[in-house]
Backbone as CSV, one residue per row, in Angstrom:
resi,resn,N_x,N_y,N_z,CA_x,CA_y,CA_z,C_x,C_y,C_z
1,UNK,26.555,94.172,150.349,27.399,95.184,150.963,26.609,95.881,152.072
2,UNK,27.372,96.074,152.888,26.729,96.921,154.632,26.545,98.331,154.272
3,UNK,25.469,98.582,154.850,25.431,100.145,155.227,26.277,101.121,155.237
4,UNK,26.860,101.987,154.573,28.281,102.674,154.670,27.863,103.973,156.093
5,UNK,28.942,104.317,156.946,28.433,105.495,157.457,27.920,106.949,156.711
6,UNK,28.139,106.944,155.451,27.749,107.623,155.108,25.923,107.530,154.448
7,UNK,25.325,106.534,154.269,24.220,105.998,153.943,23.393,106.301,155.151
8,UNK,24.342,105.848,156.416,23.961,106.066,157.700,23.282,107.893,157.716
9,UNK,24.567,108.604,157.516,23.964,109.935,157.278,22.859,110.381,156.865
10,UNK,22.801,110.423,155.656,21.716,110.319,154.553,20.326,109.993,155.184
11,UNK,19.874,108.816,155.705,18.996,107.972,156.180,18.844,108.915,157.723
12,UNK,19.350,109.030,158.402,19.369,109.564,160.145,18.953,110.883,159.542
13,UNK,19.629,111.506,158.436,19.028,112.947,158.466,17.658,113.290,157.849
14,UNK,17.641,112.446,156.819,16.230,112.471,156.239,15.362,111.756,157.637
15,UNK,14.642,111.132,158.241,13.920,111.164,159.336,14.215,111.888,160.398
16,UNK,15.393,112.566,160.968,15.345,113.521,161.842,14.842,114.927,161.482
17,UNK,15.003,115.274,159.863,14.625,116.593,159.709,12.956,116.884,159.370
18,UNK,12.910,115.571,158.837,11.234,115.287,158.518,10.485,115.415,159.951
19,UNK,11.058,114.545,160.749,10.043,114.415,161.666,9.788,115.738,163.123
20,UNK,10.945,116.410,162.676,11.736,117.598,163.510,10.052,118.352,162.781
21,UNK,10.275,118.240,161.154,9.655,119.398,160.380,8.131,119.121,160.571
22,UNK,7.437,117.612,160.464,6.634,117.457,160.204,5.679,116.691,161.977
23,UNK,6.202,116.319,162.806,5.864,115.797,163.875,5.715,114.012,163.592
24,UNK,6.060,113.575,162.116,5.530,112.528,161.676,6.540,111.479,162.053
25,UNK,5.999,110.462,163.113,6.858,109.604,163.455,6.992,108.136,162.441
26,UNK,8.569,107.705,162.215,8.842,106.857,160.964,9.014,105.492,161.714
27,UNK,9.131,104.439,161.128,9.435,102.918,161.176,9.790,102.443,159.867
28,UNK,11.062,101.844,159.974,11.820,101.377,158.878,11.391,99.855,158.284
29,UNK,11.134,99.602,157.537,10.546,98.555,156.990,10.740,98.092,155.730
30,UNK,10.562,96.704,155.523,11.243,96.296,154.719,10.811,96.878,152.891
31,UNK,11.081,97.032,151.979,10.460,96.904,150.183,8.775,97.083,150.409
32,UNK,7.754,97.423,150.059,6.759,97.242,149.836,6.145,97.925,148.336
33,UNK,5.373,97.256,147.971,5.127,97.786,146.515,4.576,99.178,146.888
34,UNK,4.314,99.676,145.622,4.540,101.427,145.877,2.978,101.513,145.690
35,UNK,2.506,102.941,146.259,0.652,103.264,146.332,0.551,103.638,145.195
36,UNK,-0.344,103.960,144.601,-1.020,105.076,143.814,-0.721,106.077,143.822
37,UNK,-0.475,107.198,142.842,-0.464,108.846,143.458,0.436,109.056,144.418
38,UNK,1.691,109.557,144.042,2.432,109.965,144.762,3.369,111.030,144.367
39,UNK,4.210,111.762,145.054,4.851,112.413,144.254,6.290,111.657,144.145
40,UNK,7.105,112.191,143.349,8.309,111.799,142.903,8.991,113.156,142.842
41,UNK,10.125,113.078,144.136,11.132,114.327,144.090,12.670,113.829,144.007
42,UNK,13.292,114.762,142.743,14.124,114.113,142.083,15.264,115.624,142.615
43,UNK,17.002,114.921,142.766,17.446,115.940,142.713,19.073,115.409,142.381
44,UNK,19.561,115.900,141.732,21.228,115.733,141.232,22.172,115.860,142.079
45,UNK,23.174,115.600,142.596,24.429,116.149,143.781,25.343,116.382,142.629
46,UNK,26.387,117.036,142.960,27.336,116.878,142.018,28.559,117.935,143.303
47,UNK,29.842,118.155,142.971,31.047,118.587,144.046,31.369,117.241,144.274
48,UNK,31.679,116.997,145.823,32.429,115.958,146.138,31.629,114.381,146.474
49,UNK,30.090,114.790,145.693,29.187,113.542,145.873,28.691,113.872,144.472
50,UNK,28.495,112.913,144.012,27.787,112.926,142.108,26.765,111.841,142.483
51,UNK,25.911,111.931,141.863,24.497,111.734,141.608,23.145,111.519,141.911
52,UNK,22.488,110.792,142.246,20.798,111.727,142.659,20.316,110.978,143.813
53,UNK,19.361,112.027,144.535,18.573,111.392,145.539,17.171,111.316,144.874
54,UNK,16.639,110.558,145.111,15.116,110.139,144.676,13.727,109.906,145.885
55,UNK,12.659,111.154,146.228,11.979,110.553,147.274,10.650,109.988,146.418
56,UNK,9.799,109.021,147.575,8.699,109.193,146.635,7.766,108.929,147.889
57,UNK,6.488,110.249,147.623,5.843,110.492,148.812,4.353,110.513,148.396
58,UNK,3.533,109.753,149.230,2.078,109.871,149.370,1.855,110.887,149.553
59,UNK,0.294,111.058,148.609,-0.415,112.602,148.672,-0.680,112.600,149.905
60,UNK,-0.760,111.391,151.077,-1.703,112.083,152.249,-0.467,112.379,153.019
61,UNK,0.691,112.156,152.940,2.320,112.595,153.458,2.516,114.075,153.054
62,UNK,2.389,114.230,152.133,2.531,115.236,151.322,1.623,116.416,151.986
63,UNK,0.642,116.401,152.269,-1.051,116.950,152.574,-0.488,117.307,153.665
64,UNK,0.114,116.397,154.804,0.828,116.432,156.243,1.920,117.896,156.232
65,UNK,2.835,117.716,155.303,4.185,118.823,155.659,3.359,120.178,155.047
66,UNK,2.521,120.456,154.139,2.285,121.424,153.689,1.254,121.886,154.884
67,UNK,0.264,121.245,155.341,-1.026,121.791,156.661,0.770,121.887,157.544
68,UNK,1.312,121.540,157.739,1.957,121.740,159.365,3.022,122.905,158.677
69,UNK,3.660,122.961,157.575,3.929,124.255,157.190,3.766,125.351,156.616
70,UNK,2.711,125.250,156.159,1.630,126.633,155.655,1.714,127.894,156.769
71,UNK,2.392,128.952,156.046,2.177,130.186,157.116,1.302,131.472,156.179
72,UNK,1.194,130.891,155.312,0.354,132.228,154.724,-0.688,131.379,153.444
73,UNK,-1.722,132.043,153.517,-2.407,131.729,152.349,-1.879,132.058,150.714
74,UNK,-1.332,132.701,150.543,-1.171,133.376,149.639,0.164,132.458,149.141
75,UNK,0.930,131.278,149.754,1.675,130.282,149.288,1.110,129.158,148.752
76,UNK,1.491,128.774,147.246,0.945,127.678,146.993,1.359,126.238,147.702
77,UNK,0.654,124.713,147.519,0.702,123.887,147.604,2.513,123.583,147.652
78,UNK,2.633,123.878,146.079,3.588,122.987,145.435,5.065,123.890,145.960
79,UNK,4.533,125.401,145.886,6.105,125.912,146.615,6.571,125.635,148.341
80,UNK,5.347,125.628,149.365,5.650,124.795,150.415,6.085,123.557,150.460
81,UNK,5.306,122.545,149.074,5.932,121.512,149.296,7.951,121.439,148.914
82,UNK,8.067,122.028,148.022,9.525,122.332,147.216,10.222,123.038,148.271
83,UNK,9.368,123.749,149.098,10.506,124.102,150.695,11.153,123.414,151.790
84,UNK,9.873,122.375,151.482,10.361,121.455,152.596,11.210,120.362,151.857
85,UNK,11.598,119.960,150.607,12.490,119.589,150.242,13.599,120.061,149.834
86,UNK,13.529,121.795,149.977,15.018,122.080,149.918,15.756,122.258,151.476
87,UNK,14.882,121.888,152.203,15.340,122.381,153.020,16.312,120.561,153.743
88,UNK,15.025,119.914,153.256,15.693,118.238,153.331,16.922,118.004,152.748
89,UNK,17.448,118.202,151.373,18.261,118.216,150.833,19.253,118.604,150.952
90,UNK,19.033,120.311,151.723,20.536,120.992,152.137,21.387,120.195,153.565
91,UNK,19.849,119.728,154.074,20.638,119.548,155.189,20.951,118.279,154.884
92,UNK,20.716,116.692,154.486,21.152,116.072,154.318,22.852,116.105,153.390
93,UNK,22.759,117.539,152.543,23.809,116.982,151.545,24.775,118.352,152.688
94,UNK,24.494,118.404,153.653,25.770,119.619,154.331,26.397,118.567,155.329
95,UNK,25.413,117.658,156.320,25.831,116.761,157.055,26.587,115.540,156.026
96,UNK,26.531,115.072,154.818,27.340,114.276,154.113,28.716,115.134,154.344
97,UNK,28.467,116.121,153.193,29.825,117.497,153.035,30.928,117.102,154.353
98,UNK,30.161,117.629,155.492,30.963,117.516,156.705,31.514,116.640,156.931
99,UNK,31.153,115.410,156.762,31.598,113.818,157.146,32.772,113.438,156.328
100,UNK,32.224,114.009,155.146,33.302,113.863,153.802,34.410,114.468,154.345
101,UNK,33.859,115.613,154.224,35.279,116.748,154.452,35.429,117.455,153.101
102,UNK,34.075,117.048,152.409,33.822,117.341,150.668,33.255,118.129,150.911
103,UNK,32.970,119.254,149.264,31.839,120.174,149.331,31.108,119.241,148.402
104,UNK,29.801,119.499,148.986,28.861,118.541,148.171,27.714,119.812,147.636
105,UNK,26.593,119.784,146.675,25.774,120.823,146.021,24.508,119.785,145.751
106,UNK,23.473,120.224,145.567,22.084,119.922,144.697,21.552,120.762,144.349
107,UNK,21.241,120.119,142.661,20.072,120.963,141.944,18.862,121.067,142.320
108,UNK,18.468,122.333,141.526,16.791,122.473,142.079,16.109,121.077,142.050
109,UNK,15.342,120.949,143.180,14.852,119.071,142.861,13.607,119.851,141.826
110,UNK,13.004,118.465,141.422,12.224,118.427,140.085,10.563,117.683,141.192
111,UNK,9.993,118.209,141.420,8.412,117.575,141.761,7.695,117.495,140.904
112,UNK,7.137,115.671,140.934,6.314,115.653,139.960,5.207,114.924,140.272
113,UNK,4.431,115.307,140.044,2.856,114.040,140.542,2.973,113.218,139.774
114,UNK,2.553,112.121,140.205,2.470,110.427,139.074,1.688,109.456,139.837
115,UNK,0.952,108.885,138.783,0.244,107.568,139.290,1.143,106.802,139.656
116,UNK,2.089,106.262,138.866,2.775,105.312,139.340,4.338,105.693,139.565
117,UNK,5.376,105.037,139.720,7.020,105.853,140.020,7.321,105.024,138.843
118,UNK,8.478,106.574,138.419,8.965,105.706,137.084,10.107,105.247,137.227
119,UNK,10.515,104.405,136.020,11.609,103.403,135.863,12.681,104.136,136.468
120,UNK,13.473,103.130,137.185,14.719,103.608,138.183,15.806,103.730,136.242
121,UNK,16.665,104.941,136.194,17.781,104.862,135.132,18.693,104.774,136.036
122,UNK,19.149,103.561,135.904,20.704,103.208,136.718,21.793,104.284,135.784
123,UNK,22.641,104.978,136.274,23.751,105.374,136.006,24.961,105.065,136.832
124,UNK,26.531,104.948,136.514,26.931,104.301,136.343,27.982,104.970,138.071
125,UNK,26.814,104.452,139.350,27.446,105.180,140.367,27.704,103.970,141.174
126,UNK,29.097,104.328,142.405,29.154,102.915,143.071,28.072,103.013,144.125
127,UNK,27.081,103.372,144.158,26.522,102.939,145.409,25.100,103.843,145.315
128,UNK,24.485,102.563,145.365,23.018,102.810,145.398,22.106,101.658,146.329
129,UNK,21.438,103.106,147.596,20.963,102.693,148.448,18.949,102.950,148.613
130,UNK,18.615,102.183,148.981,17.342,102.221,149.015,16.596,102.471,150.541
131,UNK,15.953,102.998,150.856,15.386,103.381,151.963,13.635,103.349,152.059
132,UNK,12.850,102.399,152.590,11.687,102.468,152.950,10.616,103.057,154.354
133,UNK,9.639,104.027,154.804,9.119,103.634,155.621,8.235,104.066,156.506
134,UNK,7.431,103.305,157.490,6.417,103.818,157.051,5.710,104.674,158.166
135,UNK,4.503,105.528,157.924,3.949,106.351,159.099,2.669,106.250,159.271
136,UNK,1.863,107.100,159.686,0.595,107.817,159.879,0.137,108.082,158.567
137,UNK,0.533,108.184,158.122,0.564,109.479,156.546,1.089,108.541,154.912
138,UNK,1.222,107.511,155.497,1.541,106.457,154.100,3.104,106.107,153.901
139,UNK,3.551,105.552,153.437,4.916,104.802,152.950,5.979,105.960,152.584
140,UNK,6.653,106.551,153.081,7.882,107.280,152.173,9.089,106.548,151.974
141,UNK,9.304,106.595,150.962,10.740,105.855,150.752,11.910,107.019,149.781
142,UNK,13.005,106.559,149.995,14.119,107.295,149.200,14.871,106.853,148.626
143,UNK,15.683,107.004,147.547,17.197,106.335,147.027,18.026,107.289,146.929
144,UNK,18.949,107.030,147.187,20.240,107.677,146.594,21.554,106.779,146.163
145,UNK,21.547,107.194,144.806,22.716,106.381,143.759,23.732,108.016,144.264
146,UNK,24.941,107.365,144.090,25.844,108.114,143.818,27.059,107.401,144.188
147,UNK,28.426,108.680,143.850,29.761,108.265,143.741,30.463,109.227,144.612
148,UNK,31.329,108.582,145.711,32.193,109.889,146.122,32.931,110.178,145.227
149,UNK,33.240,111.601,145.076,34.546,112.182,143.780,36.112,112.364,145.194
């Protein structure tokens, strides 16, 4: 199955807001096995899109958005990093919303450090897309399973 325009969304906004946020220029590329150490940011949709986006980002990617968005010392690591993914999230799931003509929502995403990424749990959505790719800063890739309601 082709690319839906809405996948299109999803994909155009996650590298325009990253690279808007981070200066980090992307290239799309094909599957590659996953690094070591990375994080895994997990987050639910639910309104007029049901179910999850999945990123999974190298510590030295990671290292990148927090040095280029750090404005105070007194912010940790992990809440700059959780900013710059809410801020990924809203805007990816407002530009879906719009397209839809749906209201779409996400939960607090979940960051987690891991050696390795864990097992994908398929749930029972029509459409699950995979996204690889790569930079300066190591491999980011994304999924998002879900269902229009």
């Amino acid at each position: 199955m082709g690319e839906s325009k809405l996948d299109k969304i999803l994909c155009s906004t996650f590298v325009s807001i990253t690279e808007h946020i981070t200066g980090v220029t992307f290239t799309s590329i094909e599957e590659k096995p996953f690094e070591k150490e990375l994080y895994t940011i997990r987050s639910k949709m639910n309104g007029g899109i049901t179910g999850d986006i999945v990123f999974y980002i190298p510590k030295k990617f990671a290292d990148k958005v927090v040095d280029v968005m750090k404005t105070d010392d007194e912010i940790s690591y992990d809440d700059i990093l959780m900013e710059y993914v809410n801020i990924l999230f809203g805007r990816m799931l407002s530009c879906a919303s719009n397209y839809l003509g749906k209201y779409a929502r996400f939960k607090p995403p979940i960051v987690k450090w891991t050696d390795e990424p864990e097992a994908e749990t398929l749930d029972t959505y029509t459409e699950m897309k995979r996204y690889c790719f790569e930079s300066d800063y190591g491999i980011v890739r994304f999924r998002a399973n879900y269902t229009i309601v």
